[in-house]
C-alpha positions in Angstrom: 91.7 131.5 109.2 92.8 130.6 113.1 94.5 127.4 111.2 96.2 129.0 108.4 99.1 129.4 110.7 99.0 125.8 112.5 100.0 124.9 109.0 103.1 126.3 109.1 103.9 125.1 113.0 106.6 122.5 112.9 105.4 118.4 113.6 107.5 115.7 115.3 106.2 112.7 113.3 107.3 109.7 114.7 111.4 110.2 114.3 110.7 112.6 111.7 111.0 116.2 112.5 109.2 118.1 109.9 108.9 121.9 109.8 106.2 122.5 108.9 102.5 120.5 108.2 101.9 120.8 104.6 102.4 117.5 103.1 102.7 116.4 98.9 99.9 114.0 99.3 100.1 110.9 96.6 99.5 112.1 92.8 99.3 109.0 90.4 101.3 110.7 87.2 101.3 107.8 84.5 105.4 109.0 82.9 107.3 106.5 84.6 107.5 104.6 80.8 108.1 100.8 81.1 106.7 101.3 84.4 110.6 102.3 85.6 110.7 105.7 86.8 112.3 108.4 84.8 115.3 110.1 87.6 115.5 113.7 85.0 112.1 114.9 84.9 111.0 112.8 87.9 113.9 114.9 90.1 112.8 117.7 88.5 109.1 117.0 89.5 109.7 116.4 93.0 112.1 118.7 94.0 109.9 121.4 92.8 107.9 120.8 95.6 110.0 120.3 98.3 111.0 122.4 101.3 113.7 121.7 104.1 111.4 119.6 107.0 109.1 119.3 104.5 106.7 116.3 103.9 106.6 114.2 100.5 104.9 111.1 99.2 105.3 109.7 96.2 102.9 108.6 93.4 101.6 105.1 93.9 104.1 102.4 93.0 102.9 99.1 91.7 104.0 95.9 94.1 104.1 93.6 90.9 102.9 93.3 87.4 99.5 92.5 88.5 98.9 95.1 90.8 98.9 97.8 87.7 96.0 99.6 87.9 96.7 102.6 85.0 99.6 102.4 82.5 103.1 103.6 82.7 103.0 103.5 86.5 106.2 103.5 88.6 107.2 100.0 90.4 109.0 98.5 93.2 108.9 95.1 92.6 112.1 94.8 90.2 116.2 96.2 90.7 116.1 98.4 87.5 112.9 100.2 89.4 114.9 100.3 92.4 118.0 101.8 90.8 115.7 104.3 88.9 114.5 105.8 91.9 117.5 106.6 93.7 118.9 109.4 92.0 114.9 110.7 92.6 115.3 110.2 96.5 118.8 111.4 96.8 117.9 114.6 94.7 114.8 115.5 97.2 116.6 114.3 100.1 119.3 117.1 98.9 116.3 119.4 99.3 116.0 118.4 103.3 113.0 116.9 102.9 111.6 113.5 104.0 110.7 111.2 101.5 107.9 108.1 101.8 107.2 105.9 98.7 103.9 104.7 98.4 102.9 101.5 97.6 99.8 99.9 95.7 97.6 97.4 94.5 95.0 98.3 92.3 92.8 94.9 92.6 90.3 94.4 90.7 90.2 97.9 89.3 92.5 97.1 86.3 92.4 96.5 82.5 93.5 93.2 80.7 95.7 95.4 78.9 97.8 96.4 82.4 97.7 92.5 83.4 100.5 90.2 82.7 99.5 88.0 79.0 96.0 90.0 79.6 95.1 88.0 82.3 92.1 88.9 84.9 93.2 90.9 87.6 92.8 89.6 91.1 90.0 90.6 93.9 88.6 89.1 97.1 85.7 88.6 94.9 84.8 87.2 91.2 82.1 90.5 90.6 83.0 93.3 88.3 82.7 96.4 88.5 82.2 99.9 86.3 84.0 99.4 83.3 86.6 96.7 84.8 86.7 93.1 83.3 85.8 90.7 86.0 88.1 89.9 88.2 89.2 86.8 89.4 88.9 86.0 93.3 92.1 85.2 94.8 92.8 81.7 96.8 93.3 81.3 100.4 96.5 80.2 99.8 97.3 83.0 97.3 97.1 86.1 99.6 100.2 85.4 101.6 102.1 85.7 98.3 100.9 89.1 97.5 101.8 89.7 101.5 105.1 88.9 100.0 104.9 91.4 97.1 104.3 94.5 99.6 106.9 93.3 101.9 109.5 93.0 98.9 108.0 96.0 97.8 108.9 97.8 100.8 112.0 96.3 101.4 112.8 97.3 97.6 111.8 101.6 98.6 114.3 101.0 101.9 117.1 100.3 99.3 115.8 103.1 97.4 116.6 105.2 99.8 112.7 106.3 101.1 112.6 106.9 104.8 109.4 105.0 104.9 106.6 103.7 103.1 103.0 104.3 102.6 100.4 101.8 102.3 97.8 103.0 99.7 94.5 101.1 101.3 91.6 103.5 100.3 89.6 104.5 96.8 88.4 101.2 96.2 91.5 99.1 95.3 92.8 95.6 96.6 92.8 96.2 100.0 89.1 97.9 100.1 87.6 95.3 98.0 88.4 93.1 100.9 87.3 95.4 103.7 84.2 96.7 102.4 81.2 94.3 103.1 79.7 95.1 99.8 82.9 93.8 98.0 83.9 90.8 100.2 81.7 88.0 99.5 84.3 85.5 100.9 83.5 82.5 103.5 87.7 81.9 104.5 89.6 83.6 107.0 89.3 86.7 105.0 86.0 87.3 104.6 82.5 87.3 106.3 83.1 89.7 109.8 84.9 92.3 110.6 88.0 91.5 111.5 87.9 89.1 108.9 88.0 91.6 106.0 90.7 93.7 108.0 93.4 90.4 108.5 94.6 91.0 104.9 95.3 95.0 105.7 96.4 93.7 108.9 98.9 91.7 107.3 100.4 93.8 105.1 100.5 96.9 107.5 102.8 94.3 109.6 105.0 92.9 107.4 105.5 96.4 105.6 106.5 97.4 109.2 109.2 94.9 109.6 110.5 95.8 106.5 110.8 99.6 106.4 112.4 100.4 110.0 109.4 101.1 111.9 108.3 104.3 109.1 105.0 103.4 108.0 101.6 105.3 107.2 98.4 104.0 106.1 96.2 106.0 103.4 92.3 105.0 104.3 89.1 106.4 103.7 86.9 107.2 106.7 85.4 104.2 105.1 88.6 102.0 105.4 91.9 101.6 106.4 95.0 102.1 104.8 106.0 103.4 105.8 103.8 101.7 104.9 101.6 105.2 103.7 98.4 105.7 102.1 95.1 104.0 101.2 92.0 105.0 99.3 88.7 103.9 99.2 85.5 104.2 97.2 86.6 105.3 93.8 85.2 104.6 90.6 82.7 102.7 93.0 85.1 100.0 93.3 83.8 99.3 96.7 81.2 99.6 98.8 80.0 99.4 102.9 77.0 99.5 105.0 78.4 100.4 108.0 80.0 103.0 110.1 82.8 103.4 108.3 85.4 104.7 110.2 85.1 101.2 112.0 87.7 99.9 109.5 90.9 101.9 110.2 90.4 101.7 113.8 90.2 98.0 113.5 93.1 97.5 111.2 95.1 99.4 113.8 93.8 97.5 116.4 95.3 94.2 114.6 98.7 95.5 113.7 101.5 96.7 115.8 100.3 100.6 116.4 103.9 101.0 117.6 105.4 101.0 113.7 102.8 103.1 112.4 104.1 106.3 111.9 101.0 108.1 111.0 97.1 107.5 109.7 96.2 108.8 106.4 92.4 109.7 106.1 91.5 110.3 102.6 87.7 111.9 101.8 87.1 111.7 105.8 83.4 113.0 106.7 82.9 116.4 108.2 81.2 116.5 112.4 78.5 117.5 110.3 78.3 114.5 108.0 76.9 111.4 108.5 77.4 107.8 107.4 74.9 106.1 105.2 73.5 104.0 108.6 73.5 107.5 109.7 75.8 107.6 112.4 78.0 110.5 113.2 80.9 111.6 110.9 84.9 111.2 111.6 86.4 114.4 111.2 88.1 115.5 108.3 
């Protein structure tokens, strides 16, 4: 009950002055038809749950065609999904609130039927997974491209209107299935220790930085890392790790330039009284 109240406290967050710390947290909604977001009932949505100072981050937006990972998502890859959202951002900015878009890539957790001429969707690896098709492991020379989607992407939710943008880097999607050590069977730059499997998060987190004036959070399970916002990790058992994993995020940070993250999003964090499957201590929640 004693943090009921902290709740309603007001944050500084970064340059963002919110009034209090309840925040809209990511919901994935699957209406934005065409994958171009619908401004009437999308307003509509939104503003329902805003509140002057408050806090609001928007359902994941694909980076390109191949990042779909459910149908009828919103995107941020084209000019017509651009111009769709700003009558959404300038209807909640109207509220007072603050506004981050957040942007995705579902990897290897895709359909055919979501892929561009129901191609295989990309990974860091060729193995499938659940009830995904398998996926086809990306080049070397391929990852700086979709680098170049998020940073377009990002770019793209600036012009929007967004004050920032969240990178979604948790529930088992693209950037987990290169983290996680049970995912990543690659021998390049991106794979094998560490650090290796965090360069492409790195990366992104970076270029996403440049791009969206310094406003960035990363989404991450205490199992990974993710304006640039959010990241999930683990879902549908898209991604798996033997190690302590809160080891991810903090070595993700450690790589990219701390000073443009805005703030750390921890998605299905452990409890102190949790542990981790190597059974070391839990991160708190």
């Amino acid at each position: 009950m004693d943090s009921a109240p902290a709740l309603l406290t007001s944050y500084k967050m970064g340059q963002f002055n919110l009034a209090h710390r309840v925040v809209l947290a990511p919901l994935t909604r699957c209406r934005a038809y065409g994958n171009v977001p619908q401004p009437a009932h999308m307003s509509l949505y939104y503003c329902q749950r805003a509140t002057p100072g408050g806090f609001l981050i928007s359902e994941a937006c694909a980076v390109s065609e191949t990042a779909r990972g459910s149908q009828d998502v919103p995107g941020l890859w084209a000019d017509e999904q651009v111009e769709a959202w700003k009558p959404i951002v300038d209807a909640v900015h109207a509220t007072g609130a603050v506004f981050f878009a957040q942007l995705w890539h579902a990897g290897r957790a895709s359909l055919l039927e979501w892929q561009p001429n129901g191609q295989a969707p990309v990974s860091s690896t060729d193995k499938s997974a659940d009830i995904y098709p398998v996926p086809r492991r990306l080049e070397t020379e391929e990852i700086p491209h979709i680098v170049d989607d998020f940073r377009i992407s990002a770019r793209n939710a600036i012009r929007a209107g967004f004050d920032g943008v969240e990178i979604h880097a948790a529930n088992g999607y693209l950037f987990d299935q290169f983290m996680k050590d049970g995912t990543n069977d690659r021998d390049d730059a991106y794979g094998g220790t560490l650090e290796n499997r965090c360069r492409f998060t790195a990366e992104v987190v970076a270029a996403v930085a440049a791009e969206s004036r310094g406003c960035v959070s990363t989404q991450m399970m205490a199992s990974s890392p993710s304006r640039t916002c959010c990241c999930h990790s683990g879902r549908h058992s898209m991604a798996h790790s033997s190690f302590a994993e809160g080891m991810t995020g903090r070595k993700v940070m450690r790589q990219s330039p701390m000073a443009t993250v805005t703030w750390l999003h921890m998605a299905g964090c452990l409890s102190p009284t949790q542990t981790c499957r190597d059974g070391s201590p839990g991160m708190p929640s």
